[in-house]
N, C-alpha and C positions, 0 to 999 in steps of 0.2 A: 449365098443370098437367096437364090430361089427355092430352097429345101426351107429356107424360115420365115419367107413369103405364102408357101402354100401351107407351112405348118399353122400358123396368122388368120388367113383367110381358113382352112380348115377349120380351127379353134372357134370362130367369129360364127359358121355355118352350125356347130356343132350348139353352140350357145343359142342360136337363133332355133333350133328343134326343140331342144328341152329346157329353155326357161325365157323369161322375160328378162332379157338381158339387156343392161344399159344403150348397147351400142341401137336396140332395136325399137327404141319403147314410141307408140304410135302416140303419148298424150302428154303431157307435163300431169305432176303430183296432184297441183290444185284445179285443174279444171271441171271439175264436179262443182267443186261452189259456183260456178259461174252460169251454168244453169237454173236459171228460175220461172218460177209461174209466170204467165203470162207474154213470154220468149215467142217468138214468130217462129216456123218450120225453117226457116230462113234464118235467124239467128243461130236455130242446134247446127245448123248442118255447118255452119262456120268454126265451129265448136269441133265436133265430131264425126263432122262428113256426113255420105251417105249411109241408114242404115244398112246392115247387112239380112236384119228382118224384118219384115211389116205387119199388122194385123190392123183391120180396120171393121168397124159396125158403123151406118149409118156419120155421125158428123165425129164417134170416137176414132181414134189414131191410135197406135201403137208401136215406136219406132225401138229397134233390140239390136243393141252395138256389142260386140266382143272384140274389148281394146286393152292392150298393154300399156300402162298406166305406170308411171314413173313412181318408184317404192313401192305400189302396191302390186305389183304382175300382173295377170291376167286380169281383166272386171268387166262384166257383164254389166250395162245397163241400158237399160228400158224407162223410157222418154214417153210419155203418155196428152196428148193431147187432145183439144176437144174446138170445135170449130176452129182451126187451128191455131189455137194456143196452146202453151204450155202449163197442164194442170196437174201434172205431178211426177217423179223421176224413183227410180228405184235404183238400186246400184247393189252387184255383191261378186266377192271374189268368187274368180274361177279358175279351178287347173286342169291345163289340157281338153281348155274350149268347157267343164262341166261342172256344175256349182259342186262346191264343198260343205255349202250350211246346211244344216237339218231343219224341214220343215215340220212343224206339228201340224195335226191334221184330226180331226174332227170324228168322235169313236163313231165306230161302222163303215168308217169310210175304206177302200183299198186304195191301199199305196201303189204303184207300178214304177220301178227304174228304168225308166230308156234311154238310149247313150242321147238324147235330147229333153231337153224340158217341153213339159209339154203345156200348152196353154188353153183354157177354155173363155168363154165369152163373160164377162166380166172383169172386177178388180183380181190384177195380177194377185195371185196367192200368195206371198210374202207380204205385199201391201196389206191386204186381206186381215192375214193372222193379226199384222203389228193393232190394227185396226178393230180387230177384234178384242183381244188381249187388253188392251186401251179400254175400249165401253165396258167390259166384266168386270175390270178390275177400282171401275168406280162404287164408291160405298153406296150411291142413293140411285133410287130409280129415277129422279128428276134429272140429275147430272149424268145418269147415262145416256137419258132421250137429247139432251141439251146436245151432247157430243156427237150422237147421233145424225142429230138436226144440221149442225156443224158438217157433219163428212156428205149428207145428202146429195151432194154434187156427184158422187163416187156412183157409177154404174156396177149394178151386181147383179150374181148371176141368181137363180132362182135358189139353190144351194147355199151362196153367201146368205142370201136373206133368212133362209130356214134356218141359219145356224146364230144368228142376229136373235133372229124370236124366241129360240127355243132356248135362250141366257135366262128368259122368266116364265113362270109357273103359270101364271092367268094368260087366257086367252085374250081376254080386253087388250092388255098389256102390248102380247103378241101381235093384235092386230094394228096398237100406235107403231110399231114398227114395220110394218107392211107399209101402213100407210106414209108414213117416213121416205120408201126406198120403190114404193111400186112405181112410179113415173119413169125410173130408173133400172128396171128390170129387164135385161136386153135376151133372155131367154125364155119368154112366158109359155114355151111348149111344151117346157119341162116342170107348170104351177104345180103337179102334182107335191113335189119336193116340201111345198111349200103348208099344202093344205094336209100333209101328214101329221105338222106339229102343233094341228088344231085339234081338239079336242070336240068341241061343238058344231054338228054340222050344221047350225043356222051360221055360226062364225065361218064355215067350210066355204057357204054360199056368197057370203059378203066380202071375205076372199076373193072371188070369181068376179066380182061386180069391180073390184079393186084393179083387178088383172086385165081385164075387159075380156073375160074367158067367155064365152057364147056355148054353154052345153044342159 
């Protein structure tokens, strides 16, 4: 009996290193639905505890859980709030703590793999793309601003914005989408990013008045 007790318990330890094993899983399948806009910090953490990461700007939040989730094994997700509500959730598998999806990424930009993800100041980048991906892929310029207008809430970094403008040819254009996201721009020290995908340096400068850049 003790040679198939610790073969049991061995088995059980062996399953708990290399996979999300039933006997171990920290979540139930569905509690991702249960998550929504407008949740108090104090409803997630009833949910899903404390996080294990934080990132915060000014009145933005960013809470990053890695939980074993019933069917689905390892998932990463990142809980995003704003005076502390809940304004938006990302969620994606991971194995051995590290994402498995491939992000697309924006030409000239460089990629870097580090055994961590790594984040900057703005809309988490999977959000980002889906977000992205979404306004391009509309037929009309009216319905892309419209959607635009729509995500406005979304804090971006000066990079996301550049990459928002630079979907259309006219500078005009360019700068309804500035104006869109500037109130919103939580890294104005990096406007240069921005003022590269202008073409007119009278639009260069009206840019700067947008940013409250003082040079």
């Amino acid at each position: 009996m003790d040679i198939i007790r610790r073969t049991i318990i061995w088995l059980a330890f062996a399953m708990e290193l290399t996979s999300c094993s039933s006997l171990f899983y920290d979540l139930r399948s569905d509690v991702l639905q249960d998550i929504q806009k407008g949740m108090s910090k104090q409803e997630v953490s009833k949910l899903l505890g404390e996080p294990q990461f934080r990132r915060f700007d000014r009145d933005f939040d960013e809470w990053e859980y890695s939980k074993c989730i019933s069917g689905n094994g390892y998932t990463t997700i990142i809980v995003s709030f704003e005076d502390g509500k809940v304004v938006g959730m990302d969620s994606f598998a991971t194995y051995d703590n590290r994402p498995v999806q491939s992000v697309t990424v924006a030409p000239n930009e460089v990629v870097v793999s580090p055994p961590h993800t790594i984040y900057t100041k703005g809309m988490p980048e999977i959000e980002f793309q889906r977000f992205y991906d979404k306004v391009k892929s509309r037929p009309f310029k009216d319905d892309q601003f419209e959607l635009m207008e729509i995500g406005a809430s979304n804090r971006l970094n000066c990079n996301q914005c550049a990459r928002l403008m630079s979907i259309f040819p006219f500078d005009d254009d360019k700068m309804q989408v500035l104006k869109i996201f500037a109130p919103r721009i939580t890294d104005r020290e990096n406007y240069e990013e921005i003022l590269k995908v202008l073409d007119s340096l009278f639009k260069r400068d009206d840019a700067k008045k947008l940013l409250r850049i003082r040079n």
